[in-house]
N, C-alpha and C positions, 0 to 999 in steps of 0.2 A: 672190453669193458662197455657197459650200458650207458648212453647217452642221458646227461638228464630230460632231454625231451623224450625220450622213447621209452619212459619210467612211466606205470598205469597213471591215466587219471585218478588222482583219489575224489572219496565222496564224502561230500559234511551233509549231519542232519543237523540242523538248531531249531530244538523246544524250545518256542518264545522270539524267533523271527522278527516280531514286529515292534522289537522295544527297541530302546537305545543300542544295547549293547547285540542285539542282536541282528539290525541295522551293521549298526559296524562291522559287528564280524560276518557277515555276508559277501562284503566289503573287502574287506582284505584277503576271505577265502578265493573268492573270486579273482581277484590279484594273483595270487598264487599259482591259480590256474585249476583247483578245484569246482564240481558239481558240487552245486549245493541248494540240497532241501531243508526248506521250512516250516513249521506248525505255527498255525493259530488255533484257539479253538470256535473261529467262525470264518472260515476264508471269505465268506459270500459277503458279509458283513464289513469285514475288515480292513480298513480306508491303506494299512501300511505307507502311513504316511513317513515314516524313517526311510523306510526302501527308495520309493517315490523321493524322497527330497535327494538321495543320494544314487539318483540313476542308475539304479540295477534290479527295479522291481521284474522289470522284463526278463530278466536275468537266472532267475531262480526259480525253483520249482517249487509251489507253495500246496500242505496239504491239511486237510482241517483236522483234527486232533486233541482229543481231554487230554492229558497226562492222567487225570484221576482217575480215565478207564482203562481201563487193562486191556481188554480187549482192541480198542484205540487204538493203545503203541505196540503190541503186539504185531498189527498191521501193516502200522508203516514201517517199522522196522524189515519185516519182511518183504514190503516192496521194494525199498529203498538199497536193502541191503547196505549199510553205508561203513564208512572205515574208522570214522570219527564220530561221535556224537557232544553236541553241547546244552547240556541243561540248564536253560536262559527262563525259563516258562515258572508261571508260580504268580501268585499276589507280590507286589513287588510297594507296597505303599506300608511304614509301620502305622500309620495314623490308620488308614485305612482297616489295618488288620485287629484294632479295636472295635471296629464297628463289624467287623464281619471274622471273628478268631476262627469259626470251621471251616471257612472256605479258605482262610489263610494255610491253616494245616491239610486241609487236604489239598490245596492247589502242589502246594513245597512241596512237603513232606511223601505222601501218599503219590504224587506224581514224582518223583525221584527213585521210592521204591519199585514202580512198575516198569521205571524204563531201567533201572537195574536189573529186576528180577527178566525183566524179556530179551536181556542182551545172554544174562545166563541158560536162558531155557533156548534161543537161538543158537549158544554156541559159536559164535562168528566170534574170530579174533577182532573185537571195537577196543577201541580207546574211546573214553568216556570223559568231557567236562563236567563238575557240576558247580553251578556260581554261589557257593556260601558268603556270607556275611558275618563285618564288624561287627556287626549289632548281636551278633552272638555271646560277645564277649562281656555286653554292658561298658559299665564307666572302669576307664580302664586310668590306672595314678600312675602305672609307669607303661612305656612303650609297651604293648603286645603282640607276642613273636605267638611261633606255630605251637607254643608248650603253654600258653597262656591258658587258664581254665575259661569255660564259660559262664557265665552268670548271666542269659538272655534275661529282657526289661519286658518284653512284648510280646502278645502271639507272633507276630511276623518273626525276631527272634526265634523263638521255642522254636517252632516251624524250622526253620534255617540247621538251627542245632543240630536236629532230629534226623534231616537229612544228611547233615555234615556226617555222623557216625552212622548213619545207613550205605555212604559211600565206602566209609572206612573198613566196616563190615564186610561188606562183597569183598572188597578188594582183601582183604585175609582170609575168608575162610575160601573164597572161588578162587583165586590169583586172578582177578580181573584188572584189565589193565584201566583205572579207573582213580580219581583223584580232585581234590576241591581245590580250588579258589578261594581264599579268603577275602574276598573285595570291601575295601573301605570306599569308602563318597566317590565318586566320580561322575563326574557331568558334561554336559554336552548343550551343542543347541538343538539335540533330538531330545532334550528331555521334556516330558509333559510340565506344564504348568501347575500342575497339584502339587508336583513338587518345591519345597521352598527357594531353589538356586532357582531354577525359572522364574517362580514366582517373582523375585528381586527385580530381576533383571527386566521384566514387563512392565513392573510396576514403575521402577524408577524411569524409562520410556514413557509412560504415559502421562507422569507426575510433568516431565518434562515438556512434553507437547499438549498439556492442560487439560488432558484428558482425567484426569485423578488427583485428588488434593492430598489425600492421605492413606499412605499403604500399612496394613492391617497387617503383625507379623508378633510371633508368639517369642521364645525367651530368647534375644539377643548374645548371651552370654555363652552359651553352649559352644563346644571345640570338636572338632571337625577333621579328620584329612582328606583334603578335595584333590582329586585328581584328574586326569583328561580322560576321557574313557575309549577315543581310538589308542589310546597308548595301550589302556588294558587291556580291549582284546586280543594289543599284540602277546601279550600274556598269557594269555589262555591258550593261545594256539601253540607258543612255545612249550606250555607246560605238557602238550599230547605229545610233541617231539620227543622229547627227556626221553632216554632208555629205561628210567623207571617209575612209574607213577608215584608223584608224593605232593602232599597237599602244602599249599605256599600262600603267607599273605602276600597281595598285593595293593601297592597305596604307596605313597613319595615319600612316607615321614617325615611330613614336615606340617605340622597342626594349627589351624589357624579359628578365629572366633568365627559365630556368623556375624558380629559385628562388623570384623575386618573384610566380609564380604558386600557389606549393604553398603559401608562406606567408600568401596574401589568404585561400585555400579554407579552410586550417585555422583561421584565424583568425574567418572568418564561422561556424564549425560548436565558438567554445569553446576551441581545441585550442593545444597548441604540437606546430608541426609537428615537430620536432626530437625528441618520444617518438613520432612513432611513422614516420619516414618513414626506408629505408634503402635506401643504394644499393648497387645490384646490377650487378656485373661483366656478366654476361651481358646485360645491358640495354644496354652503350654499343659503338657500333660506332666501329672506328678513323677512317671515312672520313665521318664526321656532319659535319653542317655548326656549327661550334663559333658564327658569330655573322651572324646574317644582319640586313643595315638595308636600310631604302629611304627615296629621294627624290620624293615622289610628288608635286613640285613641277607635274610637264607636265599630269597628268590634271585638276589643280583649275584650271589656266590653259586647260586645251583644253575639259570639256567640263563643267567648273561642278562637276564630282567635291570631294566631302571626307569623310573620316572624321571619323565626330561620338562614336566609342563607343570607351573607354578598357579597359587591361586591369582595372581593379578592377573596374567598372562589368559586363563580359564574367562574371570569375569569378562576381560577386553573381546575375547573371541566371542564369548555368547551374547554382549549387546554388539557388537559388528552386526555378525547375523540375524539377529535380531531386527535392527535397524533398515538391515537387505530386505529382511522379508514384510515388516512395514510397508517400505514405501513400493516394492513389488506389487501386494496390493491396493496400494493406493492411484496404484496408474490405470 
């Protein structure tokens, strides 16, 4: 019998390396004991500060990369050869993907077909991530499980969608071994600030050390399932294990306001949130998704999946770090 040590190294490729999630998963590929390469589409440019903050920028092998062009992933695919791939790359902002819908489609979209279509014209036995979204689903009144229809709100949606059944597709008419992710909210203190969970959490920081009298923030009411996002990527990598690809939401079910979220932040930093948070018209879009839930009943039954990390628990860790990296540079 083969020892586990003396079982080949495997290889990971991760489109979109430089995000949160794909931070992470570098992260734990690495752990594992996995090679693993990464795409940006400007390496020379590209500060990877997730990597960098989580000591493993050294660690990986980074390569510049569109998804849009075909000829791009073609490429590294073929250098890389790899055994696993995770499609983490895309426009990753809905607010964003209104102010720029063709770059949103074709980042998603058209970039998920091409690293589809190059794993089949390569022929290599890959297993395949690709990270679909909630927001496919829109406003959703009761829990949504994997049979739930979609009714996308946004380009970044449509986009999402489009790839979600462009996965599906290969994967029945090629037998490729290839499968989504449903991912609901999940955060981190790798997330950018344009997003509204950092945004909170800066803010109520700065309101606190008198840096800022009043934080600017669009519709309070909206519902949410937040999650931790080193837990998901444990997810994702479980989901290439499975002996047969099949797509699974993943999220804690358990749905909270962003109210209940500004109110934890202010509240661990002293504050009532109510002096100093106000809401701003220009911050809410008509077609936002007002409540999103999930049943993430299939993924703990299919592949031993659970969310262990709650939103107070989420807010507490990211002003911690937060706070770390304040006064880090402050010295």
């Amino acid at each position: 019998m083969v020892s586990e040590s003396a079982q080949p190294r495997k290889t990971a490729l991760i489109f979109g390396i430089s995000g949160q999630d794909g931070s992470y998963l570098a992260q734990l590929l690495l752990a594992k004991g996995y090679e693993v390469h990464g795409t940006s589409r400007d390496c020379a440019s590209n500060p990877f500060t997730g990597l960098k903050l989580l000591g493993i920028a050294d660690r990986v092998k980074l390569h510049t990369v569109s998804p849009a062009e075909f000829r791009s992933v073609i490429s590294v695919l073929s250098r890389v050869a790899p055994d696993e791939i995770y499609d983490l790359a895309g426009q990753t902002s809905v607010a964003l993907s209104f102010e720029l819908p063709v770059e949103a489609f074709e980042s998603i979209t058209v970039g998920t077909i091409n690293i589809l279509e190059c794993i089949r014209m390569l022929g290599r036995p890959v297993k395949s991530f690709h990270a679909a979204s909630s927001e496919c689903f829109g406003d959703t009144s009761e829990p949504a499980d994997e049979g739930t229809p979609f009714r996308p709100r946004s380009p970044y949606a449509m986009a999402k969608a489009a790839a979600f059944w462009a996965v599906a597709n290969y994967r029945e008419a090629y037998g490729m071994r290839a499968c989504s992710g449903i991912l609901f909210n999940h955060e981190s203190p790798l997330r950018p600030e344009r997003f509204v969970t950092q945004k909170i959490v800066t803010g109520a920081l700065a309101v606190a050390a008198g840096k800022l009298d009043k934080l600017q923030l669009g519709n309070l009411t909206v519902e949410r399932d937040w999650g931790w996002a080193p837990e998901y990527v444990e997810a994702m990598w479980r989901m290439l294990q499975h002996p047969e690809p099949t797509d699974l939401v993943i999220a804690t079910g358990q749905t909270n306001s962003l109210l209940a979220m500004v109110e934890r932040a202010f509240a661990l930093v002293d504050l009532n949130w109510r002096d100093h948070v106000e809401t701003s018209e220009s911050l809410i879009r008509r077609t936002d998704v007002s409540r999103s839930v999930a049943n993430p009943a299939r993924i703990h039954r299919t592949i031993g999946w659970k969310a262990e990390t709650g939103l107070d628990e989420i807010v507490a860790r990211m002003i911690a770090e937060k706070k770390a990296e304040l006064a880090a540079a402050s010295d």
